[in-house]
C-alpha positions in Angstrom: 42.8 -45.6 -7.7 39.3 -46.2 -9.3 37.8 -50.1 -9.5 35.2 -50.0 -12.0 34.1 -52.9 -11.5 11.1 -60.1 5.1 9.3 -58.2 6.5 9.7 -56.1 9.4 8.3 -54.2 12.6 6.2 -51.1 11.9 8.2 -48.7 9.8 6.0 -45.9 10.3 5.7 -45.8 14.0 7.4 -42.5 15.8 11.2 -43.6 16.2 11.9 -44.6 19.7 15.6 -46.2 20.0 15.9 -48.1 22.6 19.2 -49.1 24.4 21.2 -51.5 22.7 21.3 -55.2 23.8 23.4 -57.6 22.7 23.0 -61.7 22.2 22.0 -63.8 18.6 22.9 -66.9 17.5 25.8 -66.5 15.7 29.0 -66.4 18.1 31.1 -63.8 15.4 28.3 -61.5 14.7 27.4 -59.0 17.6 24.4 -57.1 16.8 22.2 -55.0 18.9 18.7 -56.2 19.8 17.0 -53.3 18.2 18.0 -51.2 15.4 17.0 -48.2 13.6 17.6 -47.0 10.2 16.6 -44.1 7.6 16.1 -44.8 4.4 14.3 -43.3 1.3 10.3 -43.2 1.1 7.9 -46.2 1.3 7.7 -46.3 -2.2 11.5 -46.7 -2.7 14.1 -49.5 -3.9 15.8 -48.3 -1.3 13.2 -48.8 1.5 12.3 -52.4 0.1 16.0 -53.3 0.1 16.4 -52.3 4.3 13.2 -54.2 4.5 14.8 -57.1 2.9 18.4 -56.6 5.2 16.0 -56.3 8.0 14.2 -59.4 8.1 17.1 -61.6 7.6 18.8 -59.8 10.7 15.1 -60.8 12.1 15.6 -64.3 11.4 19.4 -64.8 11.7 20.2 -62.5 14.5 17.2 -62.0 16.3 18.0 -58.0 15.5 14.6 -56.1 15.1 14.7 -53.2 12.4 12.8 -50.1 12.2 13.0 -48.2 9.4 12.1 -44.0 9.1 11.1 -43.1 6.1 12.2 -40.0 5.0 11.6 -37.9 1.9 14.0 -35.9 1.3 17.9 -35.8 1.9 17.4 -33.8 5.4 15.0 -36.0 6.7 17.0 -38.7 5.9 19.8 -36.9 7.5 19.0 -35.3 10.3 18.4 -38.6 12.8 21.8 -40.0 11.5 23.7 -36.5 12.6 21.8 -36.1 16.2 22.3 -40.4 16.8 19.0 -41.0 16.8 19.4 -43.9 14.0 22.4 -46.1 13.6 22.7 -46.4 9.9 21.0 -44.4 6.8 20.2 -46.2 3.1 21.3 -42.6 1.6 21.6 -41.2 -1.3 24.3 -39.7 -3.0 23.6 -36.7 -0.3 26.0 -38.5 2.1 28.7 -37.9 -0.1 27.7 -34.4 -0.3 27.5 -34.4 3.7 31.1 -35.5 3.9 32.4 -33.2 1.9 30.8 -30.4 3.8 29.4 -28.9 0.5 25.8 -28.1 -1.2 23.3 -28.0 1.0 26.0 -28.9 3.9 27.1 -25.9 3.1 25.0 -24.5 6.2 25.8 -23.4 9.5 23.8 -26.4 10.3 25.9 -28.8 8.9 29.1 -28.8 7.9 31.3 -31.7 6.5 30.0 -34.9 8.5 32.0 -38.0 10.0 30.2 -40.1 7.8 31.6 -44.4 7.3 30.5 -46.3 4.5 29.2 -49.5 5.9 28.2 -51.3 2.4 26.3 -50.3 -1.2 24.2 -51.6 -3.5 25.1 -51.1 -7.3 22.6 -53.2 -9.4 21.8 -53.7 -13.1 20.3 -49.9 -13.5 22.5 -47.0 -14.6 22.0 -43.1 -14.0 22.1 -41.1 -17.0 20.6 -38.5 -19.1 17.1 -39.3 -20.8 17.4 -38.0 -24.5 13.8 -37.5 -26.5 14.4 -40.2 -28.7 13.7 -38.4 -32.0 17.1 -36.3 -31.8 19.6 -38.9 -32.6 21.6 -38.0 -29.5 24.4 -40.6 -29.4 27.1 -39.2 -27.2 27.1 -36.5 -24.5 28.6 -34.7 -27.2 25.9 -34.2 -28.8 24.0 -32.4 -26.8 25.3 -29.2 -27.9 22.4 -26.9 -28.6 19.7 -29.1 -27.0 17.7 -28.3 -24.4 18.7 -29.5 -21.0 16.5 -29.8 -17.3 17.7 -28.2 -14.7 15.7 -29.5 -11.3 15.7 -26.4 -8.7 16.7 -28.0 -5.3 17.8 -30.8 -6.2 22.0 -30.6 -6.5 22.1 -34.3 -6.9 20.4 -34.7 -10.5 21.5 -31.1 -11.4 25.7 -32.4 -10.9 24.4 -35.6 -13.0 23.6 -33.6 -15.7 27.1 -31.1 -15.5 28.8 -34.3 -15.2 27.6 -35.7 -18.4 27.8 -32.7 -19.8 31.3 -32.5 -19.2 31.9 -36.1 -20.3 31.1 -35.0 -23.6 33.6 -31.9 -23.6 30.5 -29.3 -22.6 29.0 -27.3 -20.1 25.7 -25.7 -19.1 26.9 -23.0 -21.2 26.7 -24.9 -24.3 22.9 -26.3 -24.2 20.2 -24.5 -23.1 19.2 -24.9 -19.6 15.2 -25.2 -18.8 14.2 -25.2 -15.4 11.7 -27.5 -13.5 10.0 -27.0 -10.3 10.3 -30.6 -9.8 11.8 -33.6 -11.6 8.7 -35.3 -12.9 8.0 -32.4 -14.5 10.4 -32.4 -16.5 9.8 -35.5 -17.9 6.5 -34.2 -19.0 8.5 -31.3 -20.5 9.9 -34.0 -22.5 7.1 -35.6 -23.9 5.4 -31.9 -24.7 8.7 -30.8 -26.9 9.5 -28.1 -24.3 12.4 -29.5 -23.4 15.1 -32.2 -24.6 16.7 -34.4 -22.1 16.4 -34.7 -17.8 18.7 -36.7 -15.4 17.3 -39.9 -13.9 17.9 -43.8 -13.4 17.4 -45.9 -16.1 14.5 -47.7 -14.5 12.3 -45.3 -13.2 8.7 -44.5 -14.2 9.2 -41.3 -16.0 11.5 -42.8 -18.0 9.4 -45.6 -19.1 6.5 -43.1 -19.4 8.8 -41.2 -22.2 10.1 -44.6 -24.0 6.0 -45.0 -24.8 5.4 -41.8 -26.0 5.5 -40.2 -29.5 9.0 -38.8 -28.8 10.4 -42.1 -27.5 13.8 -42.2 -25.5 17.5 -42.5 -26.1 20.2 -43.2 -23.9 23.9 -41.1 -24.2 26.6 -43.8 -24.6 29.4 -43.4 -22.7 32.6 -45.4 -24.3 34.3 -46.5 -21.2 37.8 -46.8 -22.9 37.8 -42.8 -23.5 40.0 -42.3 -20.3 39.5 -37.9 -21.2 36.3 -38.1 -21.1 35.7 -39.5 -17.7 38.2 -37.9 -16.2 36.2 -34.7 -17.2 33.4 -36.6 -15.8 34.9 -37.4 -12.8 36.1 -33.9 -11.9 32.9 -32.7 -11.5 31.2 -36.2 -9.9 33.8 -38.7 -8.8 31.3 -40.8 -8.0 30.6 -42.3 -10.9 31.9 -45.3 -12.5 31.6 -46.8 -16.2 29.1 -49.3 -16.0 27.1 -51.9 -17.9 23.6 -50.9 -17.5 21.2 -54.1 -17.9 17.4 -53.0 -17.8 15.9 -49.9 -18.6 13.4 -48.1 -20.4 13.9 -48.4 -24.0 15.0 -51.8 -24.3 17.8 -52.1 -22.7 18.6 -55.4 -21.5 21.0 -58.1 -20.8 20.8 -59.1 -24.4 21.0 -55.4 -25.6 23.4 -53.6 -22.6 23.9 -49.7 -22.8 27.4 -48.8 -22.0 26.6 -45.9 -19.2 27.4 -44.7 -15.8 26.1 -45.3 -12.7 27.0 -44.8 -8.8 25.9 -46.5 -5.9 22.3 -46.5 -4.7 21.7 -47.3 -1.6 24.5 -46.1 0.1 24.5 -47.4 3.7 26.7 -45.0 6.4 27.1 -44.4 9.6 28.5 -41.8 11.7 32.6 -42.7 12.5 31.4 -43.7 16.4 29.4 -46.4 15.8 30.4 -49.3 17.5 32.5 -51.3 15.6 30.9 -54.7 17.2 27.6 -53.1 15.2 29.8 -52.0 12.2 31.1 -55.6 11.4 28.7 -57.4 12.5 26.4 -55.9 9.8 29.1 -55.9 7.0 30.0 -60.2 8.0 26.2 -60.7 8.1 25.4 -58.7 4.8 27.9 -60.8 3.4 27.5 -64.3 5.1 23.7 -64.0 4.0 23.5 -62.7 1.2 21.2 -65.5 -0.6 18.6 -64.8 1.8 17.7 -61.6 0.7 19.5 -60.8 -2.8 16.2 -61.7 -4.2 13.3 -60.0 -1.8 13.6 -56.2 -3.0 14.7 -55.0 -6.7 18.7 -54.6 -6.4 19.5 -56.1 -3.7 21.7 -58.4 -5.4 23.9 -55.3 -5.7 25.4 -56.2 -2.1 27.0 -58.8 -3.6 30.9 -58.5 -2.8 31.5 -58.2 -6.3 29.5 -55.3 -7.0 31.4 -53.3 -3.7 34.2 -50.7 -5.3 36.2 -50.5 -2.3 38.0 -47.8 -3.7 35.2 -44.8 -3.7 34.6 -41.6 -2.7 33.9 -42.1 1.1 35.7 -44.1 3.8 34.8 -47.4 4.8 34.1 -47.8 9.1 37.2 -49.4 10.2 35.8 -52.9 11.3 34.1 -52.8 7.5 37.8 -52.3 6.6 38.9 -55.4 9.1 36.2 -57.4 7.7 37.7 -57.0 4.1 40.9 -57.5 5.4 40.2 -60.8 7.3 38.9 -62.2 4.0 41.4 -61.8 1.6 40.2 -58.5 -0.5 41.6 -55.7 1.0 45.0 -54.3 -0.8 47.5 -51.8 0.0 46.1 -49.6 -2.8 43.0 -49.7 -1.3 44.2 -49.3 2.4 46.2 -45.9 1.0 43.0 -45.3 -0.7 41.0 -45.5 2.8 43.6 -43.5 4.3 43.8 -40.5 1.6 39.7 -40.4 2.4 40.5 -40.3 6.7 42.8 -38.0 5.8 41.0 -35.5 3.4 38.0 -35.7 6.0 40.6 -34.9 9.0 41.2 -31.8 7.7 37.5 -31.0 6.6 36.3 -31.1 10.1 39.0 -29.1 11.5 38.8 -26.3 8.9 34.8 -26.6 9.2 35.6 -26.1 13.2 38.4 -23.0 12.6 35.8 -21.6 10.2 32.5 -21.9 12.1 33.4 -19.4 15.2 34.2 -16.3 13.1 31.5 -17.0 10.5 29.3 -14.8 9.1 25.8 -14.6 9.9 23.8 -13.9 6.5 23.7 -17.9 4.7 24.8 -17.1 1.3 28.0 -15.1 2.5 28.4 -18.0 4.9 28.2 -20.4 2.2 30.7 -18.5 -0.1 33.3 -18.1 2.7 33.1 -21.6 3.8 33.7 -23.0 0.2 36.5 -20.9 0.0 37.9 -21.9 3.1 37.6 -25.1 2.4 39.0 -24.9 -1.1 41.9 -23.3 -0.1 42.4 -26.1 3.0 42.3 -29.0 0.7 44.5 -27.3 -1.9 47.3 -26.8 0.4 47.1 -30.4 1.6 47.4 -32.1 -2.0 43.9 -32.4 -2.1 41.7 -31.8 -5.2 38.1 -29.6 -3.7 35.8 -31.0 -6.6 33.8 -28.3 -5.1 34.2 -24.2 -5.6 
C-alpha cells in the first residue's frame, strides 16, 4: 500500500476573493481569474514555491495569485476551513486536520474534508540532528541521550517519537529536554545542554550546528529493515524511506544519507472545490512543469515522479481523473483512495454524533473525542494512529 518512491500580485495585501471568472488560453484547463492561497511565511520554501506556481498560471492561464502568509498552522488554516482561500501550501498539519486529532482536537475543529491537490518532495529529508561528537549511527542509539521536545509544536515532537520508535525506543528511553521554541534547541545543542532536535536537513539551524565545535550527525535509517519502519510508521505514516541529497554536514548527491522524509508543501483543498479548479491546477502543474521546477528551492519536487499517490490523505477526485486519464492510476491505488474517503466518512460523522453532547471544559473534550474516535475507527477496520 506504500510507494516509496514568477512573480506575483501583492502577497501581503488584506485577502479579498473575488468571484471566480473563468476564460485562459488553454481550451482543457479551466481556471478561475483570481485565486487565493495560504501558504507558509515570506521567508519559506514553501511561499517561494506558490510564487513560482503562481506566475506561471500568470503567464499560461492568465490566473492571478495571491498568496496569505501565515505563520503558524492556524493561520494557515483558518481561511481554507471558512472558504476564504481556495488551496493551502500546508504542512504536515493538514494531515493532522483530517484526522481530527492534535490541535484539531478542539471544538473548533474537528476532522476536516481536506483533498490533496499535489506535493512537493525534494532532495531534503526530515530527521533528527545528532551532536556530531556522539557517534550516533542508528536511531538505536539514542538510548540515554538527550532528546528536544518543542512545546506546541506536535509536528516536530511526532518526528522525534517516530524516530524514536524506528530504532525500537520511546520517550521513555532518552531523556526528554524541553524548548520553548525550536531554534532554541539548536542552540541547546551547540551549548552541550542537549543532544539531538527534529528538523529538515537543510535548514539554517542545522547548518549553524554542522559549523560548530560539536558538529552534526545524521541517524541512518536502513530502508530494507521492514520492522523498523513499520514501528515508524505506526506512529507517523507519513513518512517514507528516502534518499536525502543536500544537507548540512555534507551530504550530497555524491555522499546521499539514507533517511526519511514526507511531503513539504502539501497543497489541499477543501472536498467542494470545483473540480474544473481541482484539475485544471493538477493538468497545469503537470503540463508546465519546466517553467517553474527551477524558480523556488524544491520545486522540482512536483515532478510526477516524486507524487506517492498512495499516502496518507485523499486525492480531489478530478486530481484522481487526471491520473487516471494519463496512464498512472492503479486499482491498488484507486482502493487506496477509497480506504482514505472511507476512513474520513466516518470521521466526520462521529466528529458530528460526538460534537452535540460534548463536554464543555477543552481537555475533557479533547479526551472524549479521541476516544470516540478511537473506538469509531476500530470498529470499522481502521487503525486510529492516534489515542
Amino acid at each position: 500500500m506504500r510507494q516509496f518512491a514568477r512573480q506575483l500580485a501583492i502577497a501581503t495585501l488584506p485577502l479579498t476573493l473575488l468571484t471566480a471568472t473563468y476564460g485562459h488560453a488553454n481550451e482543457e484547463v479551466e481556471l478561475p481569474s483570481t485565486m487565493a492561497w495560504t501558504a507558509y511565511g515570506t521567508n519559506s520554501s514553501g511561499y517561494a514555491q506558490a510564487v513560482a506556481i503562481g506566475g506561471m498560471l500568470q503567464e499560461h492561464y492568465d490566473t492571478s495569485v495571491r498568496i496569505l502568509p501565515g505563520d503558524n498552522d492556524v493561520s494557515r488554516m483558518t481561511p481554507l476551513k471558512q472558504g476564504r482561500v481556495d488551496l493551502c501550501a500546508c504542512g504536515i498539519s493538514s494531515y493532522y486536520g483530517a484526522e481530527g486529532v492534535l490541535m484539531f482536537a478542539h471544538p473548533d475543529w474537528g476532522p476536516q474534508p481536506l483533498r490533496v491537490i499535489t506535493t512537493s518532495t525534494a532532495s531534503f529529508g526530515l530527521s533528527l540532528a545528532v551532536a556530531g561528537d556522539l557517534d550516533v549511527k542508528t536511531p538505536a542509539d539514542l538510548k540515554g541521550k538527550r532528546v528536544a521536545y518543542i512545546r506546541g509544536d506536535d509536528a516536530l515532537n511526532k518526528g522525534t517519537e517516530a524516530y524514536l520508535a524506528f530504532g525500537g525506543l520511546t520517550w521513555d528511553d532518552v531523556e526528554r529536554v524541553d524548548y520553548p521554541g525550536y531554534g532554541r534547541s539548536f542552540d541547546g545543542i551547540i551549548a552541550d545542554n542537549v543532544d539531538a532536535s527534529f528538523t529538515t536537513t537543510v535548514t539554517p539551524p542545522a547548518q549553524q550546528l554542522a559549523s560548530s565545535p560539536r558538529g552534526i550527525s545524521w541517524p541512518v535509517l536502513d530502508p530494507d529493515d521492514t520492522e523498523a519502519w513499520e514501528r515508524m510508521q505506526a506512529i507517523a505514516p507519513y513518512f517514507r524511506p528516502h534518499e536525502v541529497t543536500s544537507g548540512a554536514g555534507g551530504i550530497s548527491a555524491d555522499n546521499p544519507l539514507p533517511s526519511a522524509s514526507y511531503p513539504y508543501p502539501i497543497v489541499v483543498a477543501n472536498q467542494d472545490l470545483d473540480d474544473k479548479v481541482a484539475y485544471g491546477l493538477i493538468k497545469a502543474l503537470q503540463d508546465n512543469h519546466d517553467d517553474y521546477k527551477d524558480a523556488a528551492p524544491g520545486a522540482v519536487g512536483y515532478a510526477l515522479e516524486y507524487q506517492d499517490l498512495q499516502w496518507v490523505i485523499p486525492f480531489h477526485d478530478a486530481v484522481v481523473e487526471y491520473y487516471e486519464e494519463i496512464g498512472v492510476w492503479t486499482e491498488e491505488m484507486q482502493a487506496h483512495q477509497e480506504s482514505l474517503v472511507e476512513r474520513q466518512a466516518l470521521l466526520l460523522e462521529t466528529w458530528n454524533a460526538f460534537i452535540e453532547g460534548a463536554p464543555d471544559d477543552e481537555d475533557a473534550f479533547r479526551e472524549a473525542w479521541m476516544s470516540a474516535r478511537a473506538d469509531a475507527l476500530r470498529e470499522a477496520g481502521f487503525d486510529p494512529v492516534f489515542e
